[in-house]
C-alpha positions, 0 to 999 in steps of 0.5 A, spaced: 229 560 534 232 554 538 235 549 535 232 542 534 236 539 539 234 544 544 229 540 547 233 533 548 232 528 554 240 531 557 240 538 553 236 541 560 240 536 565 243 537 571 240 545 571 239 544 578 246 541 580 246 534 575 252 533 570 252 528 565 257 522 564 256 517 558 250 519 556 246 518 563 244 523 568 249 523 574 244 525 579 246 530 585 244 525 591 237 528 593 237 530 601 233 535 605 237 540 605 233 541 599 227 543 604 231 549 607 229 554 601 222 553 604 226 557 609 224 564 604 217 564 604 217 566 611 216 572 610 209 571 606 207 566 612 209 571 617 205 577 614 198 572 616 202 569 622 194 571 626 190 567 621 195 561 620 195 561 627 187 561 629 185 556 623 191 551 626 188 552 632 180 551 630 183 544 625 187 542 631 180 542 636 176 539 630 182 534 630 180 533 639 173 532 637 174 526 632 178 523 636 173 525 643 169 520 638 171 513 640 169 513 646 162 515 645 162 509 641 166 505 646 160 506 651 155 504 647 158 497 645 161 496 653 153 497 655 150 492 650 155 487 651 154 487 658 146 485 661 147 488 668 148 495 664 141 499 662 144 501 655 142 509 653 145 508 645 141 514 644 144 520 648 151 517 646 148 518 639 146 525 641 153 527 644 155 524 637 150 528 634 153 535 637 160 534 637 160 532 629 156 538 629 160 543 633 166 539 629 163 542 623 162 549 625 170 549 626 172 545 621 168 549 615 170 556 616 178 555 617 178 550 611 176 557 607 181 561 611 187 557 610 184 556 602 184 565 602 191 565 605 193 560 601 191 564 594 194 571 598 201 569 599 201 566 592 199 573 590 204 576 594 209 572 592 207 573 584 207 580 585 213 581 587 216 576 583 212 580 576 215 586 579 222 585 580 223 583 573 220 589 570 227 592 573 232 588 570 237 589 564 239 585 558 244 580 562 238 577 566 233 576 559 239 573 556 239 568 562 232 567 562 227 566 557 220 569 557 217 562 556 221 560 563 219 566 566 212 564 566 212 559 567 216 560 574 210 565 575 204 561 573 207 553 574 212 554 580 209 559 584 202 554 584 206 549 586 208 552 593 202 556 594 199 548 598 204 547 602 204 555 605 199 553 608 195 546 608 203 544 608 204 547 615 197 544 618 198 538 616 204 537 620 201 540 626 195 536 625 200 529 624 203 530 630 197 532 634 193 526 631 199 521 633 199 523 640 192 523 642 190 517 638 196 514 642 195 517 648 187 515 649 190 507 646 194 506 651 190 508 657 185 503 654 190 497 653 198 499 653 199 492 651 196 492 645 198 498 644 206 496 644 204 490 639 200 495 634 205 500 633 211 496 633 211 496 625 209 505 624 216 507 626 219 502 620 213 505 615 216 512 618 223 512 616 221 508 609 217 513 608 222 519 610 227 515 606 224 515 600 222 522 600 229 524 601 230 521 593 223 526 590 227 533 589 230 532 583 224 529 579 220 535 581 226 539 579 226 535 573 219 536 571 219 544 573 224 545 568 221 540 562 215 544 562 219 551 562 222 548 556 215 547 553 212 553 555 218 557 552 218 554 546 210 555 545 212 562 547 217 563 542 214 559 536 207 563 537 212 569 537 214 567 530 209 564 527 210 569 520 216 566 519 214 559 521 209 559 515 213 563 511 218 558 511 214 553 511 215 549 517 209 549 521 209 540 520 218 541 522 215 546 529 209 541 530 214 535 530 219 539 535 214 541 539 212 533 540 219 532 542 219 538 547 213 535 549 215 528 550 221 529 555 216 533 560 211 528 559 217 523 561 220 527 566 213 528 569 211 521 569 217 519 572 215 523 578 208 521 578 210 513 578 215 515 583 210 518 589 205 512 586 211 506 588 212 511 595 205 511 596 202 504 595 209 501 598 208 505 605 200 503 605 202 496 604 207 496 611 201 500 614 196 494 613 200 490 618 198 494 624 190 493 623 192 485 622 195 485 629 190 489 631 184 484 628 188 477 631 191 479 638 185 484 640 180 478 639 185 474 643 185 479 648 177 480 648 175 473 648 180 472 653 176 479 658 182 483 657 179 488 654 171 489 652 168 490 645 167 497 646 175 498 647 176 493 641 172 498 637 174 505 640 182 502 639 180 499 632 178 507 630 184 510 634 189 505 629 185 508 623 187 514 625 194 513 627 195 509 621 192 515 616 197 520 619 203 515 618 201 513 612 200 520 609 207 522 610 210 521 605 204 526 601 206 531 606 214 530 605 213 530 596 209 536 597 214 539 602 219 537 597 214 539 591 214 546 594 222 546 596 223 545 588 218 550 585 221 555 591 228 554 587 227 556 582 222 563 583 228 565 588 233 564 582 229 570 579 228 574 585 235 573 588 237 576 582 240 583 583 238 589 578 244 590 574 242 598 575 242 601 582 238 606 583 242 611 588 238 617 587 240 624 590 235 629 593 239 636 590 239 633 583 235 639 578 228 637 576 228 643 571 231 640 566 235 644 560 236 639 556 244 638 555 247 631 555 254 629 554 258 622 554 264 623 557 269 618 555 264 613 555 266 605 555 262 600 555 262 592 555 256 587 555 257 582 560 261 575 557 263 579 551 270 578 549 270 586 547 268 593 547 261 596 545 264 603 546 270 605 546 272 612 550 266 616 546 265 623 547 258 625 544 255 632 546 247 634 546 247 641 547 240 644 550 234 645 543 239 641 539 239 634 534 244 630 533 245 625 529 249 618 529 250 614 524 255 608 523 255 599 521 251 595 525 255 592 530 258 600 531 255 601 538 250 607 536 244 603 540 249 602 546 250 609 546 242 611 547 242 606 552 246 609 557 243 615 556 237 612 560 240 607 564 238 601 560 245 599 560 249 601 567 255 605 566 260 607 571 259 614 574 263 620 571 261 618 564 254 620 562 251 627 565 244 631 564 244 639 565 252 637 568 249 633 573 251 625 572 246 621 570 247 615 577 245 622 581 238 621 578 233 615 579 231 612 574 224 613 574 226 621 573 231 620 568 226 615 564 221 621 564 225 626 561 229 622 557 225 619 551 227 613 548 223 610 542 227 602 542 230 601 535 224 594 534 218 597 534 213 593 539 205 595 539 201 592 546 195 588 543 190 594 543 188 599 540 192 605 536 189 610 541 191 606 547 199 604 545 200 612 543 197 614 550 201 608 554 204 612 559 197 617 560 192 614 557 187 621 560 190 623 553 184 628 550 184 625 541 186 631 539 194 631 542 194 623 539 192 626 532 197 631 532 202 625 534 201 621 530 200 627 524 207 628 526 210 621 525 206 621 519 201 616 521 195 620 520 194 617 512 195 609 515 190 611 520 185 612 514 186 607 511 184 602 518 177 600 519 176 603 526 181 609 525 185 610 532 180 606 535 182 600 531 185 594 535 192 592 532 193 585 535 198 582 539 204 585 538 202 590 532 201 584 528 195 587 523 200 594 522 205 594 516 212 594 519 213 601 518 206 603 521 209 600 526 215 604 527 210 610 525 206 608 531 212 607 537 215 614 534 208 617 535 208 613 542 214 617 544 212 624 541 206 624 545 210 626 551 214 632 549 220 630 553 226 634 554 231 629 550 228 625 545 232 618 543 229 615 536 234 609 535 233 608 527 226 609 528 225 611 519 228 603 516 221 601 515 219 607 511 220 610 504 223 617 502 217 620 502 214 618 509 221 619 511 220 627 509 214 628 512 216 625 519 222 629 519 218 635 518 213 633 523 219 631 529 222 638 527 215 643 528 214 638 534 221 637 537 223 645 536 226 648 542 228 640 545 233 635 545 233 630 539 238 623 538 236 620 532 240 614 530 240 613 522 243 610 517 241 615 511 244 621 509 238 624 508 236 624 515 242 626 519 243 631 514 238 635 518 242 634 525 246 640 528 251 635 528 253 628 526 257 622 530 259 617 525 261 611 529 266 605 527 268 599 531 265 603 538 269 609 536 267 615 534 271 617 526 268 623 524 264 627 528 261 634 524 256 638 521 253 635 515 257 640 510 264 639 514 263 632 514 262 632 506 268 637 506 273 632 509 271 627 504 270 621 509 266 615 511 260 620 511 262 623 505 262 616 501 256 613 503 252 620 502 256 619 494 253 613 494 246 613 496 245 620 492 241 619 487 247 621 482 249 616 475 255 612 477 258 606 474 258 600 477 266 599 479 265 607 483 260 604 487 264 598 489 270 603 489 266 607 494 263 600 498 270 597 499 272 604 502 267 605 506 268 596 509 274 594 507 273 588 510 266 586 508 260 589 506 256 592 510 249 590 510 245 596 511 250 600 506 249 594 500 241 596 502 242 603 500 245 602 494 240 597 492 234 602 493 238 608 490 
C-alpha cells in the first residue's frame, strides 16, 4: 500500500513538467502549444468526418436563421413607428413563425447526431485505449497503476469526448456568427458599429490570455483524482489486511487527505475558469452601454430608425455572446488538451513484446522446450534475474525447478510464454525460437498458471472454463477432480455454480490456487507451467493433485515450480536454481547422491528425528548468509 505521504500536496507535483523549489509548485509557464495534442484525436474525427461535416453544416444554417431574425423584427417596429406605412405585424410574425420552425427542424436532428458522435469517438477512443494495455508487460504496470489507468479510461477520455465534436462546432459557429452578425450591423449603421465593437477585440485577447494559464490546473486535477481513484482501488483490493491490521479509522483519514488535494486542485480550476468568466462577461457590458447612449442619440437624431435600433441591439447580443463565450470554448479546448496527454501517455506506450510472427513455424507442436544460456534482466534493476541458464523440457516429460525466493524460477517461466522479452536465440519450442511464433499461438500451447492465484468475481464453473466457457460440466468436474478441488466444491452451497466474489474472495487460499490450476488443467495444452501452484495446501491435498497432474498431463510437457522435495521428487528431472544460476541440476536420486543444496533441504523437510543444532547446521548450508524464508517454513511444519 502507498505510504501515508504518498498523497500530499507536492508528492504529484510538476508530473506534467513542474518542479518544486522551496517547498512551491514551479509551474511550467501554460501556452497553447498544449493544444496540439488535440492533434492525436484526428484520426477518430476523421472516421465520422461526413457526419461532422453535415451537423456543422445543418447548425451553421440554423445559426443564418437566427440571425435572418432581426430584421423581421426591424420591419415591424420601422412600420409602426412611421404613420405613412400600413403596419402588417402579422406576416412578419408568420415569417417568424416558419423560419423558427424551419430552424428547429435543422437544429434538433443535428444536436443528437453530434451528441452520438461524440459517445462513438469516445467508445473508439476507450477501446483502443482497454485494448492496448491488455498487450503490455511488467515495465508499463510498474509505471502505471491500475487506479490510474481507470481513471485515464473513465475521467480523461470524458473530458475529450465535448470538445471532439461540440469543440469543433463551437469554433465554426463563433466565427460564422461574428460574421453575419457583423455584416448585417454594418449594413444598418457603420458608425455605430465602429463604436460598439471597438471594446470586443480587448475582451478577445483578455480571454485569449487567460485561457493560455488553464492547462496545468486542468492537468493538476487529472492527476489528483488519478491519485484518489488508485488509492480506493488499492484499499479495496486490501480490504483484509486493512481490517486485520486494524486500520480501517488510519485508510479513512489518509483517504480524506487523498481526497483534500483533488478537492484543492479541482476547486483551484473552478475558481480559476469562475474569475475568467465573470472578468470577461464584465468587459463585454461595455458594448450594450454604448449601444444604449450612442444608438439613442442616433435615433432621436433620425440617423437610424426604431427598428434598426432593435435589430442592431439583437445582433450585439449575439456578437457579445460569442466574445463572451471564448473563453469556455478555450477551457474546453484546454480541458481536452490535458485529458489527451494523458490517454496518449498510455497509448504511445510501446508493448515490451513484439509480435514478429512467421508463416512457416509448425502448428503440431511436440512439446520440447530448451532455454539456451537464457539471461535475463528487469528494467532499472541493478542486476541479473537469470544468469546464462540451460534448462531442457524434453517432449511428454516433467520438470521441476526449485530454488530461494528471488532465485529467478518465475522469471524462467515467463520466458517461455513471452510475458518477459527475451533476445532471439535463447528460448526455443520444437527446435524453432520462440520470437518466430505470435504470441497468441505460443499462449495456446504453453499453459502458464501464475504463481498468485486470482479468480474473476464469478462463478467456479465460468473461472475454470475462462478460455472456452461451450465447456460441457463433465470435462470441468474432471479438472477440478484432478487439481483436488472436487471435496471443496462439496462443501460450497451452490457447488460449481457457486459465485466466488471479487477476486475469489469467499474461497480459502488454497482452493484458490486448486481452482486456477484446474483453469489450466481444463486446456490440456502441449506444455504446462505450474508456478509454485501447491504453497497453499497440506500434504495430503498435495498428493492427490500430483496424482491428478500426472493421470491428466501423461504424454505432455510439465514445468512445475516448488519449494518442497516431496514435489519435485516426481519430476523426470530437477533444476535447483541460486542467484539466477542453475547449481545442481539431476534426477531426484543423483541429486540426493551429490549430497547438495537439494540433498539438505530433502534432509530437512523429511520427516526424520534430528537435533536442533543438525537442523541449524543444514540451514546455514543451504543460506550461509541468511535464512531463507520458504526453507524456515519447511522446517516449521516438518
Amino acid at each position: 500500500m502507498r505510504g501515508s505521504g504518498g498523497f500530499s500536496g507536492g508528492s504529484s507535483s510538476g508530473r506534467w513538467g513542474g518542479t518544486v523549489s522551496g517547498g512551491r509548485i514551479q509551474r511550467e509557464r501554460s501556452s497553447f502549444k498544449h493544444l496540439g495534442h488535440l492533434k492525436k484525436l484526428f484520426p477518430y474525427i476523421a472516421k465520422y468526418k461526413w457526419i461532422l461535416i453535415i451537423c456543422i453544416a445543418a447548425i451553421l444554417g440554423h445559426r443564418g436563421l437566427m440571425a435572418v431574425m432581426p430584421q423581421f423584427m426591424k420591419v415591424v417596429m420601422n412600420d409602426l413607428a412611421d404613420p405613412k406605412v400600413a403596419a402588417e405585424p402579422w406576416r412578419q410574425a408568420l415569417y417568424l413563425i416558419i423560419t423558427t420552425i424551419i430552424s428547429i427542424i435543422i437544429y434538433v436532428p443535428a444536436r443528437r447526431a453530434l451528441r452520438r458522435l461524440s459517445i462513438s469517438i469516445t467508445y473508439d477512443l476507450r477501446q483502443r485505449f482497454f485494448s492496448h494495455v491488455q498487450f503490455q508487460g511488467p515495465s508499463f504496470f510498474n509505471k502505471f497503476g491500475t487506479g490510474d489507468l481507470m481513471s485515464r479510461a473513465v475521467n480523461d477520455i470524458n473530458m475529450v469526448r465535448m470538445a471532439v465534436s461540440f469543440g469543433w462546432v463551437n469554433l465554426m459557429v463563433f466565427v460564422f456568427t461574428i460574421f453575419a452578425s457583423l455584416s448585417f450591423m454594418i449594413w444598418m449603421s457603420p458608425k455605430l458599429t465602429l463604436m460598439v465593437v471597438i471594446p470586443l477585440p480587448i475582451v478577445g485577447v483578455v480571454g485569449f490570455l487567460m485561457a493560455r494559464g488553464i492547462y496545468p490546473y486542468y492537468r493538476e486535477r487529472q492527476e489528483a483524482l488519478a491519485d484518489v481513484t488508485s488509492f480506493t482501488q488499492e484499499n479495496l483490493n486490501g480490504i483484509r489486511t486493512i481490517q486485520a491490521m486494524a486500520q480501517e479509522q488510519n485508510e479513512v483519514e489518509r483517504f480524506s487527505d487523498s481526497s483534500t488535494q483533488y478537492i484543492k486542485k479541482f476547486y483551484r480550476a473552478v475558481r480559476y475558469q469562475t474569475f475568467m468568466s465573470t472578468y470577461i462577461s464584465a468587459l463585454t457590458m461595455i458594448s450594450p452601454m454604448i449601444i444604449l447612449v450612442y444608438g439613442g442619440m442616433l435615433v432621436m437624431d433620425g440617423e437610424i430608425g426604431i427598428g434598426d435600433f432593435t435589430a442592431f441591439s439583437a445582433y450585439l447580443t449575439m456578437l457579445v455572446g460569442q466574445v463572451s463565450s471564448i473563453g469556455y470554448s478555450l477551457s474546453m479546448f484546454v480541458a481536452a488538451a490535458a485529458g489527451t496527454s494523458r490517454i496518449f501517455e498510455i497509448l504511445e506506450n510501446e508493448p515490451e513484446v513484439h509480435d514478429q510472427t512467421t508463416t512457416d513455424v509448425p502448428q503440431d507442436i511436440k512439446g520440447r522446450l530448451e532455454f539456451k544460456g537464457l539471461t535475463y534482466r528487469y528494467p532499472d534493476a541493478g542486476l541479473d534475474t537469470l544468469n546464462n541458464v540451460h534448462i531442457t523440457l524434453e517432449a511428454g516429460k516433467t520438470v521441476a525447478l526449485l530454488g530461494r525466493i528471488g532465485s529467478g524460477k518465475s522469471t524462467v517461466l515467463k520466458a517461455a510464454v513471452r510475458m518477459v522479452d527475451t533476445p532471439r536465440g535463447v528460448v526455443y519450442l520444437d527446435g524453432r525460437d520462440i520470437c518466430d511464433y505470435g504470441v497468441k499461438q505460443l499462449r495456446e500451447v504453453i499453459c502458464l498458471v501464475p504463481q498468485h492465484a486470482f479468480l474473476f468475481s464469478a462463478t467456479v464453473k465460468e473461472n475454470i472454463t475462462y478460455d472456452d466457457p461451450s465447456r460441457e460440466e463433465d470435462e470441468v468436474m474432471h479438472a477440478a477432480r484432478s487439481a483436488g478441488l472436487e471435496e471443496a466444491l462439496s462443501d460450497l452451497t451452490h457447488g460449481i455454480d457457486t459465485v466466488v466474489g471479487e477476486r475469489g474472495i469467499t474461497l480459502s487460499g488454497g482452493q484458490k490456487q486448486r481452482a486456477t490450476l484446474a483453469r489450466g488443467l481444463i486446456r490440456e495444452s502441449e506444455i504446462l507451467l505450474l508456478d509454485d501452484c501447491f504453497s497453499s495446501v497440506d500434504t495430503r491435498t498435495e498428493e492427490l493433485i500430483i496424482d491428478g497432474l500426472q493421470r491428466m498431463r501423461e504424454g505432455k510437457s510439465t514445468i512445475l515450480i516448488s519449494h518442497r522435495v516431496s514435489t519435485a521428487r516426481h519430476a523426470d528431472y530437477i533444476y535447483i536454481l541460486d542467484n539466477g544460476s542453475i547449481i545442481e541440476s539431476g534426477t531426484h536420486e543423483e541429486l540426493l547422491a551429490l549430497e547438495g543444496y537439494y540433498a539438505n533441504l530433502e534432509k530437512v523437510q523429511s520427516n526424520q528425528e534430528q537435533t536442533a543444532q543438525e537442523k541449524q547446521k543444514l540451514l546455514e548450508q543451504l543460506n550461509p548468509q541468511t535464512q531463507s524464508v520458504d526453507t524456515e517454513a519447511a522446517v516449521q511444519s516438518s
